[in-house]
C-alpha positions as CSV (number, residue, x, y, z in Angstrom):
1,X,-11.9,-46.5,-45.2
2,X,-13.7,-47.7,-48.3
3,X,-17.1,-46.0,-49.4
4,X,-18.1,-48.5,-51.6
5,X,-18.3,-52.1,-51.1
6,X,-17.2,-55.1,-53.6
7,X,-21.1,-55.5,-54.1
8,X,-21.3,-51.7,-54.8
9,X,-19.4,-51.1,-58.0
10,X,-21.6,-50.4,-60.0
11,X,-22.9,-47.6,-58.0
12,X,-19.9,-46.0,-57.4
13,X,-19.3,-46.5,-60.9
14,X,-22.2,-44.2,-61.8
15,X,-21.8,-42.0,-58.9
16,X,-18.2,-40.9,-60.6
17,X,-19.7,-40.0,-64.0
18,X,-20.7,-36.5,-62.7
19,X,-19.9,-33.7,-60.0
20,X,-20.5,-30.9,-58.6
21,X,-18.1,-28.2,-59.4
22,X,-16.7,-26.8,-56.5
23,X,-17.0,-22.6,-56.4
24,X,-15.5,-21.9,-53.7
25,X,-12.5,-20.4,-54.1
26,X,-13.7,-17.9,-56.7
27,X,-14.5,-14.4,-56.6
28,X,-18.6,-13.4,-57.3
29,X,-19.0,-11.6,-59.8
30,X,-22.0,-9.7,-61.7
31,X,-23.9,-12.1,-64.3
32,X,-26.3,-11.6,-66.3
33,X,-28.3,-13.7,-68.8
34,X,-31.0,-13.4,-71.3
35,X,-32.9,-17.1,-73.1
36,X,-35.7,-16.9,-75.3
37,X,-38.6,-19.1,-76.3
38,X,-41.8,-19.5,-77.9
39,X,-44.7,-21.3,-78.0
40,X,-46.7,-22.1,-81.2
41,X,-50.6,-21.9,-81.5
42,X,-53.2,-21.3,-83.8
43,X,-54.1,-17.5,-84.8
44,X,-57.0,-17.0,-82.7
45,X,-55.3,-18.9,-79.6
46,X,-52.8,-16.5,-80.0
47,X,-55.0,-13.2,-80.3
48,X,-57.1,-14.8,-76.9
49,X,-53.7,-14.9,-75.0
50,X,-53.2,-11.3,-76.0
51,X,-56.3,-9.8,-75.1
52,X,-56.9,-12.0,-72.0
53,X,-59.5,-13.9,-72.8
54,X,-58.7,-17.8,-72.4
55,X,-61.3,-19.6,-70.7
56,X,-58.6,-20.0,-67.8
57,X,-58.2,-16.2,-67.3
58,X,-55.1,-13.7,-68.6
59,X,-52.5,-16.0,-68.5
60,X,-49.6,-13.5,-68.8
61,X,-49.4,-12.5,-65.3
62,X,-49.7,-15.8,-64.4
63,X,-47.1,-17.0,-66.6
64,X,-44.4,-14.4,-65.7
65,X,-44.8,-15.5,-61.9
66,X,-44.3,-19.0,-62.9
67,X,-41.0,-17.8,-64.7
68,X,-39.8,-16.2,-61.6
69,X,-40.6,-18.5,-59.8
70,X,-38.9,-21.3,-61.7
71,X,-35.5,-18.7,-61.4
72,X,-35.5,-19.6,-57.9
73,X,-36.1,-22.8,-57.7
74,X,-33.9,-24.0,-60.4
75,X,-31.3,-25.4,-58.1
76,X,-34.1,-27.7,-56.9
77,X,-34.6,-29.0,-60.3
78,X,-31.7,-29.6,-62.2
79,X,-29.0,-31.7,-59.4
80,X,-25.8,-30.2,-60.1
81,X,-26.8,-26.7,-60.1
82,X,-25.8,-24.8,-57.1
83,X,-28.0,-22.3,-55.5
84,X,-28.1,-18.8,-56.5
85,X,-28.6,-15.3,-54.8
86,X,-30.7,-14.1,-57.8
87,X,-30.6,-10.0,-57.5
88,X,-33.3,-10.2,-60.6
89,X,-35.4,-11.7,-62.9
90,X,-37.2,-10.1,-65.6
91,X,-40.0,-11.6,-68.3
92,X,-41.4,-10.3,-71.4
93,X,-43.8,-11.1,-74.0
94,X,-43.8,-10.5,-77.6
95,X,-46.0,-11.7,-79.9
96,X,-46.1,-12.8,-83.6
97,X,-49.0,-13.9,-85.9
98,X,-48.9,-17.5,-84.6
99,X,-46.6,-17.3,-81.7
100,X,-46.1,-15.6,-77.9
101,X,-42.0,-15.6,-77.7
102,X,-41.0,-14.9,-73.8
103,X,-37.5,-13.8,-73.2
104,X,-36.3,-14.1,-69.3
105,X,-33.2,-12.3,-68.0
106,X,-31.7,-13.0,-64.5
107,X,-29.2,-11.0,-63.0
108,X,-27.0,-12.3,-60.0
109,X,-23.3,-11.3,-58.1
110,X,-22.6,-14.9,-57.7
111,X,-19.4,-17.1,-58.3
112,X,-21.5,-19.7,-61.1
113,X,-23.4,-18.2,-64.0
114,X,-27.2,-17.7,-64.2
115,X,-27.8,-19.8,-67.5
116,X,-29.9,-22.5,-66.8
117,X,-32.0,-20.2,-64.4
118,X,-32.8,-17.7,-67.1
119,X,-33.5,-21.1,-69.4
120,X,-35.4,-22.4,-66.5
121,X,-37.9,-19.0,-66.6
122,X,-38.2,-19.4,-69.9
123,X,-39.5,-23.0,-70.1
124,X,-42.1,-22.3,-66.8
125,X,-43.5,-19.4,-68.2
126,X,-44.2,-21.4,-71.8
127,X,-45.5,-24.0,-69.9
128,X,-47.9,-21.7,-67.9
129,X,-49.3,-20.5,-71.1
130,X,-48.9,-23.9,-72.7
131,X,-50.8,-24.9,-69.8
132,X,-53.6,-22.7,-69.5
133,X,-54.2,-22.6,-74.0
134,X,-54.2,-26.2,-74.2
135,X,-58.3,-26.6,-73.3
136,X,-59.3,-24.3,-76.8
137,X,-56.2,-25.8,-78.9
138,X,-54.5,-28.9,-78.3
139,X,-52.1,-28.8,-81.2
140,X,-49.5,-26.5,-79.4
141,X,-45.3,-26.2,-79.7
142,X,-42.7,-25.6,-77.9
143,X,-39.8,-24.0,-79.6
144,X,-36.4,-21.9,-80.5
145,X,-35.7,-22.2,-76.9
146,X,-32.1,-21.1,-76.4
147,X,-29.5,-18.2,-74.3
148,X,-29.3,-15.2,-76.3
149,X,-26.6,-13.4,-74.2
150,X,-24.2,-14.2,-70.7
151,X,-22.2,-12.1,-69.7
152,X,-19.8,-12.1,-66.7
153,X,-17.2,-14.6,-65.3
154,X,-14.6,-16.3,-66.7
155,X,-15.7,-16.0,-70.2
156,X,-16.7,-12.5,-70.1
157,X,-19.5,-11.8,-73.0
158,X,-20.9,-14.1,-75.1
159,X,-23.9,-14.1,-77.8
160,X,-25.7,-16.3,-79.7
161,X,-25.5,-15.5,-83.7
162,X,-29.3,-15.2,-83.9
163,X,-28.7,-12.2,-81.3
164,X,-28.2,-9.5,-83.3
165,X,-31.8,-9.9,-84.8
166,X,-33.1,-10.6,-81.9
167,X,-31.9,-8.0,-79.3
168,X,-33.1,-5.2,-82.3
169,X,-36.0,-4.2,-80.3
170,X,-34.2,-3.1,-76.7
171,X,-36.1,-3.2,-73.6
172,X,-35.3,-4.1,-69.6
173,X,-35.1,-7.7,-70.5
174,X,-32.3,-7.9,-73.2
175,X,-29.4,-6.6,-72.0
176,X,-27.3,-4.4,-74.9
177,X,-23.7,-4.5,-74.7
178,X,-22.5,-1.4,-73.8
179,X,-22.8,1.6,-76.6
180,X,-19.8,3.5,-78.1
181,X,-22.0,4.6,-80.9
182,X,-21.1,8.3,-80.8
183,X,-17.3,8.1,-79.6
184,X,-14.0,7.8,-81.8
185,X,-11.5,5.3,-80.0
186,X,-8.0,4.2,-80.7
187,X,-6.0,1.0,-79.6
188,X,-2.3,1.3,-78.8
189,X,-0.6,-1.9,-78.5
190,X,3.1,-1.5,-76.9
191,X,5.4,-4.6,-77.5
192,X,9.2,-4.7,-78.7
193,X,8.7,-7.8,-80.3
194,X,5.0,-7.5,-82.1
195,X,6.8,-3.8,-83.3
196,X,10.0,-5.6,-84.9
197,X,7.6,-8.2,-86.5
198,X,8.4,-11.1,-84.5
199,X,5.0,-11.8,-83.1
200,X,1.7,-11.3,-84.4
201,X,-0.6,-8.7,-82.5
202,X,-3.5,-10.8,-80.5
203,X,-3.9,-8.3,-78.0
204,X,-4.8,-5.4,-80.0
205,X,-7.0,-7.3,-82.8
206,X,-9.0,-8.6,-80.0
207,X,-9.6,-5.2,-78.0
208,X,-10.9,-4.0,-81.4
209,X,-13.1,-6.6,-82.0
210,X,-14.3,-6.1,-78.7
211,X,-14.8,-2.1,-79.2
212,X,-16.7,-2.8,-82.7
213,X,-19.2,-5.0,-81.1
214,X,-19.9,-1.9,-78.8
215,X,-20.8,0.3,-82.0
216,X,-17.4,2.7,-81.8
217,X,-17.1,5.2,-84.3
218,X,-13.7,4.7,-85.5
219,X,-11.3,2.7,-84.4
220,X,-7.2,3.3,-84.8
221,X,-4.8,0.2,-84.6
222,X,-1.5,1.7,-83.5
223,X,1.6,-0.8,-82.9
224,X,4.9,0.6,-81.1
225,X,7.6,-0.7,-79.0
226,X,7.8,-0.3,-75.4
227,X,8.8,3.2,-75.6
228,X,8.0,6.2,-73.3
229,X,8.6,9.3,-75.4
230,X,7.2,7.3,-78.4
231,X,3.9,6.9,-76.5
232,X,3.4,9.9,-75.1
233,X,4.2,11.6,-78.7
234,X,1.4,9.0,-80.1
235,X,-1.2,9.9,-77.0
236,X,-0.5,13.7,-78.0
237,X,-1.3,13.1,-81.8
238,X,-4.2,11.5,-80.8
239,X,-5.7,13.8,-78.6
240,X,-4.9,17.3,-80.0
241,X,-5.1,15.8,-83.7
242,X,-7.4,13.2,-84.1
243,X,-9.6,14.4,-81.0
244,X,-9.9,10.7,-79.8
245,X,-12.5,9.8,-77.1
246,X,-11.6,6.8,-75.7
247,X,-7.8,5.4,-76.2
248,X,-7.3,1.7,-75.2
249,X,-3.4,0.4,-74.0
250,X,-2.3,-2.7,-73.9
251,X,0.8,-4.0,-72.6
252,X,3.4,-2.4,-70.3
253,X,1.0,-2.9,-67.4
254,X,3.8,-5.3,-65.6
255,X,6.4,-4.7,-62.9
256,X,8.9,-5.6,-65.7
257,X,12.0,-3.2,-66.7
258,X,10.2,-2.3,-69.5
259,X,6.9,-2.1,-68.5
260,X,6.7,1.8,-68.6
261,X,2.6,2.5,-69.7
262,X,0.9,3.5,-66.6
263,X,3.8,5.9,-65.6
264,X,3.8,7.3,-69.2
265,X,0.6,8.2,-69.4
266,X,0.6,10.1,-65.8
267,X,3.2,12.0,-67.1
268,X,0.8,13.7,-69.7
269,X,-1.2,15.1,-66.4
270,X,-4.5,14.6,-66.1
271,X,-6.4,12.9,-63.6
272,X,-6.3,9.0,-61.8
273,X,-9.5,7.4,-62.2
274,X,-9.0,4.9,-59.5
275,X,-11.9,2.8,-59.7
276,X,-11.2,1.2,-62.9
277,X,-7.6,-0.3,-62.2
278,X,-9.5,-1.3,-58.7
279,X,-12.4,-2.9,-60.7
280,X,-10.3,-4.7,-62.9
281,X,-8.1,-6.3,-60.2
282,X,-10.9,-7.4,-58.3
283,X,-12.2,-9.1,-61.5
284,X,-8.7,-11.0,-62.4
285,X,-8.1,-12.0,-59.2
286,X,-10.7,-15.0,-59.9
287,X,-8.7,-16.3,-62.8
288,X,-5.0,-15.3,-61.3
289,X,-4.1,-14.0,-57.7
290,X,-1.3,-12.3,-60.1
291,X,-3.7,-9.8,-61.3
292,X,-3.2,-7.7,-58.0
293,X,0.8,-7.3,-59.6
294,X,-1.1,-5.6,-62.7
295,X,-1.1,-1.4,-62.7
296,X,-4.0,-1.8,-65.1
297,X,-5.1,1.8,-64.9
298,X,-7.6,4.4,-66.0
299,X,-6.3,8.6,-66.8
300,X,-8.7,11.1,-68.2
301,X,-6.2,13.6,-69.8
302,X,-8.3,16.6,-71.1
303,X,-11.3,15.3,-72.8
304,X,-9.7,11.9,-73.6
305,X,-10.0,8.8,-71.5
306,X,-7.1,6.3,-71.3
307,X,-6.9,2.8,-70.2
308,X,-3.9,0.8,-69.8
309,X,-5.1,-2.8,-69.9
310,X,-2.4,-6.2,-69.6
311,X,-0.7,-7.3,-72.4
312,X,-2.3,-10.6,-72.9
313,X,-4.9,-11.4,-75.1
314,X,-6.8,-13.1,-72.4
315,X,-6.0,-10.6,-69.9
316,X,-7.0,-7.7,-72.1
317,X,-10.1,-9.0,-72.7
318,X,-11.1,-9.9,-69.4
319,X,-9.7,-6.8,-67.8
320,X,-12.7,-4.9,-70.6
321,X,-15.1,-7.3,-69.9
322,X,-14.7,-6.3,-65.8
323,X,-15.1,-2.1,-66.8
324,X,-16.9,-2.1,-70.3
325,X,-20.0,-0.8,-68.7
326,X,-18.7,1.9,-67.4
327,X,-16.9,3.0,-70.3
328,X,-19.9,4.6,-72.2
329,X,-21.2,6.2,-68.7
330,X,-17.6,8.0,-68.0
331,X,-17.5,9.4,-71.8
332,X,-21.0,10.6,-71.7
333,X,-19.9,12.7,-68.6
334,X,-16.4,13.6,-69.9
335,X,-18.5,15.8,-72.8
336,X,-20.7,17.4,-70.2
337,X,-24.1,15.3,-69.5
338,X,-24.8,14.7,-66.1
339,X,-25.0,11.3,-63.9
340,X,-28.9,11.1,-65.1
């Protein structure tokens, strides 16, 4: 049976220049998003909207409900966007000489990111205050509206370059990467063939790229074969000599002959920190149902915390992306604070 007619091509024509992506068979997962805008005004326009006094009324209050509301309601806007269970959405205000910047973050466990809702708040909210400024000065602007950070999904973190200078002053509505500020770390990459120079070591460049933009202390590149007395002798070193924090694995994860990492390391005693190799499972299994073959897994040997992650550049860094916040948590409580 034909949809379209002869007379019809056209439409169908335009009908099949767009879809809707279908979610379905993913996994939800946490997101989290943070956009940013401002609107431009005069100086005193700007000190009125500060203090309250626009001939309207205080327009902030008003301006944040129109952001959360336009969070909601963005799949009702925008047609190809699919409609979110939004767990949160957060706006504040910051002002400038001759500007009111509002930054919106949304926060969702859903299978589709929360960008254009948090750009969505953004754009409602500046057009509340556009809105209700516009009677004592009508030469207004819109602009620098953009994401500053996503996380979650597929594509795990992700920041725009003006982030850094913007996410300077932290508050509930700009979410900081996780903070390794205070702990020394170490990344141990296992592989025959990156150890007799054959291939060049992704994995490990990119899981210390990943634990610099997190502020660690120090970070140690080791590269060895797959080897189990030479790793445990390395793990040894690095806990009784270099007094490591936090020591990253990757590689050896597999069900492959020589895929020995997990079992190494709970050789060393210790104890099984379940939840991590559970967490990051649960998080692959939306790229790959393979990930449930992974023994990805988390030991805390005295005070050090291990974590075996896949081999893979891709899989490394998705398998931190799915436990990085709760890296800085478990460390903190390793050294003796408490769950507060």
């Amino acid at each position: 049976m034909e949809l379209f007619g002869e007379g019809m091509a056209v439409q169908k024509q335009g009908i099949s220049e767009y879809k809707m992506i279908d979610v379905g068979s993913k996994t939800p997962t946490h997101r989290v998003c943070v956009a940013t805008g401002k609107l431009i005004a005069a100086e005193q326009s700007i000190a009125a909207i500060r203090l309250g006094t626009l001939p309207k009324g205080n327009v902030l209050p008003l301006a944040e409900a129109a952001g959360i509301i336009a969070v909601k309601k963005t799949s009702e806007l925008l047609p190809l966007c699919h409609p979110l269970p939004i767990d949160a959405a957060i706006l504040r205000f910051e002002f400038e000489k001759t500007a009111v910047r509002v930054f919106c973050e949304v926060r969702a466990h859903a299978k589709t990111g929360v960008e254009m809702e948090a750009l969505s708040g953004v754009n409602a909210a500046l057009l509340c205050i556009y809105d209700l400024t516009k009677g004592i000065d009508p030469a207004l602007e819109l602009a620098d509206i953009h994401l500053i950070e996503k996380r979650g999904g597929k594509s795990g973190t992700w920041r725009h370059p003006k982030a850094e200078i913007e996410l300077t002053n932290p508050t509930n509505a700009h979410p900081q990467s996780p903070s390794l500020e205070r702990f020394k770390t170490a990344v141990i990459t296992l592989s025959d063939r990156a150890a007799r120079g054959e291939s060049e070591d992704v994995s490990g460049k990119t899981l210390r790229e990943a634990l610099m933009a997190m502020g660690a202390l120090a970070i140690h590149p080791i590269l060895i074969p797959d080897d189990t007395s030479l790793l445990a002798q390395t793990l040894i070193n690095l806990m009784e000599t270099e007094s490591i924090n936090l020591v990253l694995t990757t590689g050896g994860t597999g069900v492959g002959p020589r895929d020995i990492t997990p079992e190494t390391i709970s050789q060393l005693g210790g104890k099984l920190v379940p939840g991590f190799g559970e967490l990051i499972r649960q998080s692959g299994a939306q790229f790959t149902p393979y990930s449930y073959l992974s023994r990805a897994e988390a030991y805390l040997v005295k005070q050090t915390l291990i974590i075996c992650l896949p081999g893979s550049p891709k899989g490394a860094k998705e398998s931190l992306d799915a436990i990085q916040h709760l890296i800085p948590h478990t460390l903190r409580i390793i050294s003796g604070a408490n769950h507060g």
